[in-house]
C-alpha positions in Angstrom: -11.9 -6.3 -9.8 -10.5 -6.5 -6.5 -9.1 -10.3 -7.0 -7.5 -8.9 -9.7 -5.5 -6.0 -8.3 -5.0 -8.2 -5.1 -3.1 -10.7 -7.8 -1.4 -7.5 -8.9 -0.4 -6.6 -5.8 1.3 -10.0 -4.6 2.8 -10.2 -8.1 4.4 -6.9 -7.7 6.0 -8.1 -4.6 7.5 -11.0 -5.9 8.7 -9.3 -8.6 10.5 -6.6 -5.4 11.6 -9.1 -3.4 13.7 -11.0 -6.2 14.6 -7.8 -7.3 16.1 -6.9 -4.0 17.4 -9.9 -2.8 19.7 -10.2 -5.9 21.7 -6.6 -4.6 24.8 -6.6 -3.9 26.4 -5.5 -0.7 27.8 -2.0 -1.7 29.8 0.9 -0.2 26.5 2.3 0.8 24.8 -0.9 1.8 21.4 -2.4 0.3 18.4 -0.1 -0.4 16.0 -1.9 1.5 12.6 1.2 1.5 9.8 0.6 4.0 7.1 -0.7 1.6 9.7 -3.6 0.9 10.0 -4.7 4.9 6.6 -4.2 5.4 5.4 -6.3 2.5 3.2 -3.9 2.0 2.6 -5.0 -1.8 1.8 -8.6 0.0 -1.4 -7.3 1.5 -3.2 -7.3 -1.8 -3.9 -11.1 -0.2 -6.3 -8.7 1.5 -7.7 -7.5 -1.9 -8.4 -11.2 -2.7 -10.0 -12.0 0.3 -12.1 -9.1 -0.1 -13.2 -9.8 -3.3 -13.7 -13.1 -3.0 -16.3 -12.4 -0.1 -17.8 -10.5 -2.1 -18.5 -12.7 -4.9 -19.9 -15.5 -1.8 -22.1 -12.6 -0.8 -23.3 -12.0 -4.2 -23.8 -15.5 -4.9 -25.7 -16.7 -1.8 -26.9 -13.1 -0.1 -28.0 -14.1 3.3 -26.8 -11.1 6.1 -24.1 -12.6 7.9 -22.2 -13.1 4.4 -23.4 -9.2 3.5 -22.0 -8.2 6.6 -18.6 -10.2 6.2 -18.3 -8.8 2.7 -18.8 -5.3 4.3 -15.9 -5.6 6.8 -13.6 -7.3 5.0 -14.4 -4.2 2.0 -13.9 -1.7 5.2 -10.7 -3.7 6.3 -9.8 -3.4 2.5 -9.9 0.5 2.5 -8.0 1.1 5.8 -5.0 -1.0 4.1 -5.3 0.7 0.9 -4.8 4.1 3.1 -1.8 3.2 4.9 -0.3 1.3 1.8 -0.4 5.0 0.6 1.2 6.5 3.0 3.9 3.8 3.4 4.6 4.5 -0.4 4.4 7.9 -0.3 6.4 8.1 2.7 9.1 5.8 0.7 9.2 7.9 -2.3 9.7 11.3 -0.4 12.7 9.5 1.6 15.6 8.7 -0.8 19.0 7.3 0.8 22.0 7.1 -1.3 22.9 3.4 -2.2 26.2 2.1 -4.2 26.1 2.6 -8.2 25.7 -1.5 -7.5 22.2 -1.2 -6.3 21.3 2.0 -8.5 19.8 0.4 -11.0 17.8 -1.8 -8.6 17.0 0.6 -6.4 15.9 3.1 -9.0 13.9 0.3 -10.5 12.6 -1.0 -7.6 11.1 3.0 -6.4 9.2 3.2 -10.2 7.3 0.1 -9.0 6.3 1.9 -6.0 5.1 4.7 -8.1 3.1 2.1 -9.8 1.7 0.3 -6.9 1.0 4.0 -5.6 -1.3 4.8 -8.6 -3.7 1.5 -7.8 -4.5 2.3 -4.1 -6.8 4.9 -4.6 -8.7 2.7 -7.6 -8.6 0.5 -4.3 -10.1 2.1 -2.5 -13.1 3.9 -4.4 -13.7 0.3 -5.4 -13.9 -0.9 -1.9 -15.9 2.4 -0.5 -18.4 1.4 -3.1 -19.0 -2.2 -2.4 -18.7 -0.9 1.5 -22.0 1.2 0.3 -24.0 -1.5 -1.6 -23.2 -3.4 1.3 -25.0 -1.0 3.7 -27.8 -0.7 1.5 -27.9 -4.6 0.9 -27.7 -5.0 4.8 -30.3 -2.2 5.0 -32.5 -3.8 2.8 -32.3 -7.2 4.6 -33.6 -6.1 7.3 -36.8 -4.5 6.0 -37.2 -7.9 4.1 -37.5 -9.4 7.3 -39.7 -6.6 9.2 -43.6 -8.7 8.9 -46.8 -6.3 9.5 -48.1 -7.2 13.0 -52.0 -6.4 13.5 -53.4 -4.7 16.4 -54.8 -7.7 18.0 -51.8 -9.3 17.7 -49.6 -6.6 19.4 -52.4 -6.1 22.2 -52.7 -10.1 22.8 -50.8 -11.2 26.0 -47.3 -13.9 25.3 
């Protein structure tokens, strides 16, 4: 699910940044919002990665790939978070631009509405493979705990 709305994402900035670059220099200038000069919609590469450790970790569970899976699912809900405030940020914040660049511009704030509407799917996706990940890792490590007899523990090294 994640690869998915990381393709989303990076589709969704293409699809801004040829929608932006075609303006035309107006009376008002170019609307050029935040999210688009971040490339804020180009961190769903994040997403990807993300998901993609997670399918590694799935597929061949051993700790270390648990534990990359669980930060890169932790580094995938801090971007989510501020990709929400960038947006919302944009979307409160409206600067007049040319009747040129209206259309784009108008256009251009919708698909920040959208993209606004999939970071909190984002993130409860990510918080819940962040907590299968704590229980996998939790797990591991019982699975490796052996029962140790008292002779054993009382024996000298």
């Amino acid at each position: 699910m994640q690869i998915m709305l990381g393709i989303f994402h990076v589709f969704m900035w293409y699809f801004l940044f040829v929608l932006y670059m075609g303006q035309i220099k107006g009376v008002f200038g170019k609307y050029e919002p935040i999210t688009y000069k971040t490339g804020c919609s180009l961190w769903g590469i994040i997403f990807i990665i993300s998901g993609v450790s997670i399918i590694r970790a799935t597929k061949y569970p051993n700790q270390r790939l648990i534990t990359c899976a669980l930060v890169t699912s932790i580094l995938c809900i801090v971007t989510a978070i501020a990709a929400t405030v960038i947006t919302i940020m944009e979307l409160v914040k409206f600067e007049s631009v040319s009747y040129r660049n209206y259309g784009q511009a108008k256009l251009g704030r919708e698909v920040s509405a959208i993209l606004l509407s999939t970071y909190p799917l984002e993130v409860s996706i990510a918080l819940a493979y962040s907590i299968f990940g704590c229980i996998g890792l939790s797990r591991g490590n019982e699975d490796t705990l052996s029962t140790v007899t008292i002779e054993e523990a009382e024996s000298p090294l």
